[in-house]
C-alpha positions in Angstrom: -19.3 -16.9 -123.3 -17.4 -16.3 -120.1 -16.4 -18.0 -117.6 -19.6 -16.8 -115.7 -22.0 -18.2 -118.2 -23.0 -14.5 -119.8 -22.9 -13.9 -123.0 -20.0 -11.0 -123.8 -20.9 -8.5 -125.8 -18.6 -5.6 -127.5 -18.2 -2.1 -126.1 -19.6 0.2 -129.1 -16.6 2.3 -130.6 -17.5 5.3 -129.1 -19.1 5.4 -125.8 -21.7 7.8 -125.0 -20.0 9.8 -122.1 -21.5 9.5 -118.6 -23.6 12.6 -117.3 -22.8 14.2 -114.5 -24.4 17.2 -113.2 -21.4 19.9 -112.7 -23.0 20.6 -109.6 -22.8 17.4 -107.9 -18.7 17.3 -109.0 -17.8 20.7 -107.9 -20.1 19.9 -104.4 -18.0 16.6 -103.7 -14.9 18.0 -104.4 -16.1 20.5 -102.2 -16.7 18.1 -99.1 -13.6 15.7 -99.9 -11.6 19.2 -99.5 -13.4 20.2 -96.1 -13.0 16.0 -95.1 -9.5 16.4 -95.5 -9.3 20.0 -93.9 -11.5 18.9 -91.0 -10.0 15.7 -90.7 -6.9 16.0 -88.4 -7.5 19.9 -87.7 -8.8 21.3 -84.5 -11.6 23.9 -84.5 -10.8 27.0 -86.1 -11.9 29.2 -83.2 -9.9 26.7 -80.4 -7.8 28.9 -78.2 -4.7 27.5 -76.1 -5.1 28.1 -71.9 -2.3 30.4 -72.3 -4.1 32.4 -74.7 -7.4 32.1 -73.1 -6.2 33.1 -69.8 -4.4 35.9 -70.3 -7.6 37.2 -72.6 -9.5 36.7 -69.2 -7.0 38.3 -67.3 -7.1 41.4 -69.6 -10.8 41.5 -69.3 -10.7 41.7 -65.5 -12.1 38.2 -65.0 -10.9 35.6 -62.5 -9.7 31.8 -62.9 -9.9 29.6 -60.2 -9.0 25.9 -59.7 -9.7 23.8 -56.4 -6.5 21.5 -57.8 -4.4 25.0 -58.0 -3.7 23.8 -61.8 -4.6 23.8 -65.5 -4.5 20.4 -66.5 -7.4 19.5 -69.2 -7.5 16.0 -68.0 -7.5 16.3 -64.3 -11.2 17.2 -63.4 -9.9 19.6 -59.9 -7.3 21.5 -62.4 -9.7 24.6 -64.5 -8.5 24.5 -68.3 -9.4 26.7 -71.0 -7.3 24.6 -73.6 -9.4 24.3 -76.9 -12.0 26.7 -75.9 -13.6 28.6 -78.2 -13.1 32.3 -78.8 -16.8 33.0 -79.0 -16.8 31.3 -75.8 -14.2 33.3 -74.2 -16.2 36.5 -76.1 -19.4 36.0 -74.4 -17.9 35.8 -71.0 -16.1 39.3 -71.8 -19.6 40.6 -72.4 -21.3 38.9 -69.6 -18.5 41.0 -67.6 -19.0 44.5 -69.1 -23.0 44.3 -69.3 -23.3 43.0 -65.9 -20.4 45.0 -63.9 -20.5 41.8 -62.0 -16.8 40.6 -60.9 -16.7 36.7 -62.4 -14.6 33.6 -61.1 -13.9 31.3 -64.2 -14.0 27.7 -61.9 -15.1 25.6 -65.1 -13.9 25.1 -68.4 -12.5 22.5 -70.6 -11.3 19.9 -68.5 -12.6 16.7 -67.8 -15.3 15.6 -65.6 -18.2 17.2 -67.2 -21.4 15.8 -69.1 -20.6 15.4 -72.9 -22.2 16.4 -75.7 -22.1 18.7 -79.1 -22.3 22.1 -76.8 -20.2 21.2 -73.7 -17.2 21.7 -71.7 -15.1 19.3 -73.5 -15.7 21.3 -77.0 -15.4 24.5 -75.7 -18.9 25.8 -75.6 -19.6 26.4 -71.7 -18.0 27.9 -68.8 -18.8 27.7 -65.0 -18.8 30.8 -63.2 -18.6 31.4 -59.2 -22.2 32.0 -57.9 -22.2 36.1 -56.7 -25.3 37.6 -55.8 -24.3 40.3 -58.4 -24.2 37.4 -61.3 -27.4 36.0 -59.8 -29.2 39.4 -60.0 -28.0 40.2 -63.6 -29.0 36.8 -64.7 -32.3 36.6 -63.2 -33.6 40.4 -63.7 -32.5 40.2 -67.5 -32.9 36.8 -68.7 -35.8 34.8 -69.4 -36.7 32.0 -67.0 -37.2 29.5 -69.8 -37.9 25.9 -67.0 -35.5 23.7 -65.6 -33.2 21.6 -67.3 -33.5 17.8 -67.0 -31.1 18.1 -63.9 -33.5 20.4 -62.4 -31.1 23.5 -62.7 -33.1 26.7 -63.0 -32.4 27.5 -67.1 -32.4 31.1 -68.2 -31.9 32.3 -71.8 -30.3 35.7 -73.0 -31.6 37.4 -76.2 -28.4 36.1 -78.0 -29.7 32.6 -77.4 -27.0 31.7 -74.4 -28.2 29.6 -71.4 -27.6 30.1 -68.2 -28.0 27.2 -65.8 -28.0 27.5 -61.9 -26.3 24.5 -60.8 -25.7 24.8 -57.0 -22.5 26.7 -56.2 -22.0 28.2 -59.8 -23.8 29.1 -62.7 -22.7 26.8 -65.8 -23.6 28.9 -68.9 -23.4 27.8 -72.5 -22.3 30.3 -75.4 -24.0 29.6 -78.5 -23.0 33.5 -79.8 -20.7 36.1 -78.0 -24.0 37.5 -77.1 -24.0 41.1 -79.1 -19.8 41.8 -78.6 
């Protein structure tokens, strides 16, 4: 007996080896790799403001900041730091299919609403309100309701949204909507 009260018993001589489906080993190797990967990494598609803006600049398409800066965590300042390139892809087709001029006054910095598909992770972009945008957006979008914020919500083929909040449209790229 042991000190637990059990009864011991002997190992036989030659263990039957443990089953394991090769499957299951070759899929959690798999996620400890992408764990590791993913772990400390930023997102694969995350562009610098340096990069971002001069993309923007090349596609014709204005920033503007009411704080005259770039800063990610000042909410006047407009950053593109760790936006995403399908982001920064849709807006360069939202500027080619519409003709529109577009004024980038949102992007990554703080001060907007969180969540999965936001600001802070890249996935949106406010644009200045032009009755050019406004007539692109309206007359080839479907009007799909109002968001819980009661912005009007219209939805491109690609599956973007484009929100009417106030002075701007706030648009959320899901795909670079068919560049």
């Amino acid at each position: 007996m042991d000190i637990s009260g059990s009864t011991t018993t002997t190992a036989p001589a030659h263990p039957r080896p443990r089953r394991t489906s090769r499957l299951a080993g070759v899929l959690a190797a798999g996620a400890l790799a992408l764990t590791g990967v993913l772990a400390g990494a930023a997102p694969a598609s995350a562009v610098s403001h340096t990069d971002a803006a001069a993309q923007m600049r090349a596609a014709g398409i204005a920033i503007s900041s009411s704080g005259g800066c770039s800063d990610r965590n000042v909410p006047t300042c407009t950053s593109l730091e760790g936006v995403r390139q399908t982001t920064l892809d849709g807006a360069r087709t939202l500027r080619s299919a519409s003709g529109c001029a577009l004024t980038i006054t949102g992007g990554t910095e703080t001060g907007h609403a969180g969540g999965t598909y936001s600001h802070a992770n890249g996935y949106k972009l406010d644009f200045s309100l032009t009755s050019c945008l406004t007539s692109y957006v309206q007359g080839t979008f479907t009007y799909v309701g109002q968001r819980s914020d009661g912005a009007a919500l219209y939805r491109s083929g690609s599956g973007n949204e484009y929100a009417r909040e106030g002075n701007h449209w706030d648009v959320t790229y899901y795909t670079c909507g068919g560049c």
